[in-house]
C-alpha positions as CSV (number, residue, x, y, z in Angstrom):
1,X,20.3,5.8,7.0
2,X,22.8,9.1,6.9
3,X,20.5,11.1,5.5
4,X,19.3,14.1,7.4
5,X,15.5,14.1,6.2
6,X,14.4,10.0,5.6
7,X,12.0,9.4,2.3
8,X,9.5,6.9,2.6
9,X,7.8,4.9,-0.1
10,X,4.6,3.5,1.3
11,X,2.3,1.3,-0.7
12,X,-0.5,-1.5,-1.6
13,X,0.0,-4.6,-2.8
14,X,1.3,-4.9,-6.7
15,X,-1.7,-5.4,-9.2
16,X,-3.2,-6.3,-11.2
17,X,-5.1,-8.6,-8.5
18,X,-6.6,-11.8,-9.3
19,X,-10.8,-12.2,-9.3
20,X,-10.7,-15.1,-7.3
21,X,-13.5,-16.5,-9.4
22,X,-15.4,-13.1,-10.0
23,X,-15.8,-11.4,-12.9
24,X,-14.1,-8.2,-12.2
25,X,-11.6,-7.7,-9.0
26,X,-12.3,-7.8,-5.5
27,X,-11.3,-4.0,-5.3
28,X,-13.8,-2.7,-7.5
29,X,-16.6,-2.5,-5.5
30,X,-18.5,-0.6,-8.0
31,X,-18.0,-3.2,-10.8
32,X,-18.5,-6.5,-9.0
33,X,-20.6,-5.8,-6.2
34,X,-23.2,-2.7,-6.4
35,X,-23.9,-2.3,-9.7
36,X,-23.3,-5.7,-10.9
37,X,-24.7,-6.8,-14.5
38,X,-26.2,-3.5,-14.9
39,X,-25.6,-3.2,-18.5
40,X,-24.0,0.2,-19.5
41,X,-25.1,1.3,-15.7
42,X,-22.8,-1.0,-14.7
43,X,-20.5,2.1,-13.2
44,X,-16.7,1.5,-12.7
45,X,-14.7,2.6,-9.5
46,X,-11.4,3.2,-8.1
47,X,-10.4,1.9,-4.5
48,X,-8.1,3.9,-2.9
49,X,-5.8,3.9,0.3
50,X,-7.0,6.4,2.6
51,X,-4.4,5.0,5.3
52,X,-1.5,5.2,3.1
53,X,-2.4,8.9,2.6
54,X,-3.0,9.7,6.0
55,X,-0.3,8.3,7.2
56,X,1.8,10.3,4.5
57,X,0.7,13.3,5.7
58,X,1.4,12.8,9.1
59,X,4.8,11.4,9.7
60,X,6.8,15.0,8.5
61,X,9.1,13.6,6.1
62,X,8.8,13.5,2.1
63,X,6.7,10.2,1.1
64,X,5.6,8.7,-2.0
65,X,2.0,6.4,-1.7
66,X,1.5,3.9,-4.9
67,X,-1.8,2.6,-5.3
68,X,-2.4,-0.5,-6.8
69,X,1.4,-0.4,-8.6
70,X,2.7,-2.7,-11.6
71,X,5.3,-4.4,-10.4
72,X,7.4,-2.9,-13.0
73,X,5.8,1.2,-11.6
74,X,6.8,-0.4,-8.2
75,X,10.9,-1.1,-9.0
76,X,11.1,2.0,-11.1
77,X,10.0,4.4,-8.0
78,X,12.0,2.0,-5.8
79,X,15.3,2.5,-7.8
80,X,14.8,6.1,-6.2
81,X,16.7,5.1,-2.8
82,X,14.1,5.6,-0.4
83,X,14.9,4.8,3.1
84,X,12.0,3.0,4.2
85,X,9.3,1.0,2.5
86,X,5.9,0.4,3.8
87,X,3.2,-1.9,2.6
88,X,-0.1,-2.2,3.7
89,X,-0.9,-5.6,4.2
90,X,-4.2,-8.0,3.9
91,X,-3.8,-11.8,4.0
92,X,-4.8,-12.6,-0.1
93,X,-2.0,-10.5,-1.1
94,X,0.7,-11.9,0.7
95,X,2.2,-13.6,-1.6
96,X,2.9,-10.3,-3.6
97,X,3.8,-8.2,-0.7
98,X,6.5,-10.6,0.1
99,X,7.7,-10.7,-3.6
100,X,8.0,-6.9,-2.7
101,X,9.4,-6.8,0.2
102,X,12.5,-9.4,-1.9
103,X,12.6,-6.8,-4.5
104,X,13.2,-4.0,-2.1
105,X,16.3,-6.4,-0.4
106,X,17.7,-6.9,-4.5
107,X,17.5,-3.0,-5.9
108,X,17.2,-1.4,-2.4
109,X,19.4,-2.8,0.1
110,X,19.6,0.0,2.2
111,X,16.0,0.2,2.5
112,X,14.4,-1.0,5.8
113,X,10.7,-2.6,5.3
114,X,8.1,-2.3,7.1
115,X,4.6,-4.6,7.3
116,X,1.7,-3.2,8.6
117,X,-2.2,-2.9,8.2
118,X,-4.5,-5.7,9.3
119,X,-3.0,-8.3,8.1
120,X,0.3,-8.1,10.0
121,X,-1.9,-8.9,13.4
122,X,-1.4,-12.6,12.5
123,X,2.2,-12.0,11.8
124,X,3.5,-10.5,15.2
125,X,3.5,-13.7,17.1
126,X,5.7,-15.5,14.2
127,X,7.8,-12.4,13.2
128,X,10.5,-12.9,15.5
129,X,11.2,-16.6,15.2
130,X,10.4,-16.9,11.3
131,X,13.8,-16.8,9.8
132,X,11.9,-16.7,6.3
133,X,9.6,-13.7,7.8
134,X,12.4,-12.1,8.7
135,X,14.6,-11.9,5.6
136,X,11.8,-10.6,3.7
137,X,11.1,-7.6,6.4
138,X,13.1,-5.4,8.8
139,X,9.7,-4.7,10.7
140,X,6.6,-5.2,11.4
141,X,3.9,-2.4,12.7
142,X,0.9,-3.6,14.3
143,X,-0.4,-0.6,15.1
144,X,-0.1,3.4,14.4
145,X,2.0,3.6,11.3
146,X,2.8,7.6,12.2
147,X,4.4,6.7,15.6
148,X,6.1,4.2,14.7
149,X,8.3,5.6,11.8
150,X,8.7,8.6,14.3
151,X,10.2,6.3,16.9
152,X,12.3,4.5,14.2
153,X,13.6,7.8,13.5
154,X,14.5,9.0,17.2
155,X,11.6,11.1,16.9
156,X,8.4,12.3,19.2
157,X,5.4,11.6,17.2
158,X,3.8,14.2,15.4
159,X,0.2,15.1,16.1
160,X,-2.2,13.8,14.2
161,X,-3.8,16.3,11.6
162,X,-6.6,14.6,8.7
163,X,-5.4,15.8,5.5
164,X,-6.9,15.4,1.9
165,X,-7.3,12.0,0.5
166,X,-8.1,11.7,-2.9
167,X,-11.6,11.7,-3.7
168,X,-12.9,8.0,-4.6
169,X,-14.9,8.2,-7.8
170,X,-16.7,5.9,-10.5
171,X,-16.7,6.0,-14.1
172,X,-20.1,6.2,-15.6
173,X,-18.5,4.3,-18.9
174,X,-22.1,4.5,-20.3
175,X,-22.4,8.2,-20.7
176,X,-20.2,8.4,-23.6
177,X,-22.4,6.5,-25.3
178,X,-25.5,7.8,-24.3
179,X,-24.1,11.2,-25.5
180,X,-23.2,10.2,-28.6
């Protein structure tokens, strides 16, 4: 997009995510699955994107990854100008990534999207014929995420390294008060 070095904003889905009947969200696997009504042992975690980091690390240009944004977090770091924005997509966030992807086209016209992750396999065989698909997103990647932006650029591919992804943790929430 006339720059000599592309940025790239790659992220999840807005939050905060909806329960879907559960009592805490789908992403805290901590919370709502292992340690379920455990009282103050209920521990607390943090999901992360080990794909949007990898791939940040491996496509040789300067990228930002957002976790889990608000959409206001989202439009603030997308007021930057980046040239391309990638979401990772599953099918029960959708809805939201779309929203995204028309957010991008009002404060970012200049910035292409891209869809990937595993839930743009359902997507490929419609993307081309879905006027609707297609005015919400430049692209789609159905595969490697790193090859791809290198071929959008006029790029070879890099090769792959495996870089540092942040650490997933939980937060014993009880200790505090066991301490005290």
């Amino acid at each position: 997009m006339g720059k000599a070095t592309p940025t790239v904003l790659l992220s999840s889905a807005c939050g905060p995510f909806d329960t879907y009947g559960f009592d805490e969200p789908l992403f805290d696997v901590q919370t709502n699955r292992l340690t379920k009504g455990q009282d103050i042992f209920t521990a607390r975690g943090h999901f992360h994107f080990p794909p949007l980091h990898t791939l940040a690390q491996n496509i040789g240009v300067p990228c930002t990854v957002l976790e889990m944004p608000t959409f206001e977090t989202f439009e603030e770091e997308l007021k930057k100008g980046y040239d391309y924005f990638g979401v990772t997509c599953n099918i029960v966030h959708m809805d939201t990534i779309f929203k995204m992807c028309r957010r991008v086209r009002e404060l970012s016209p200049k910035t292409e999207s891209i869809l990937g992750g595993y839930g743009v396999q359902c997507l490929g065989d419609v993307f081309h014929s879905d006027s609707e698909l297609k005015d919400v997103a430049d692209h789609i990647c159905p595969g490697d995420g790193g090859r791809f932006i290198s071929v959008r650029r006029g790029q070879p591919p890099l090769p792959r390294t495996l870089g540092s992804v942040p650490s997933c943790c939980s937060t014993m929430h009880f200790l505090p008060r066991l301490l005290s």
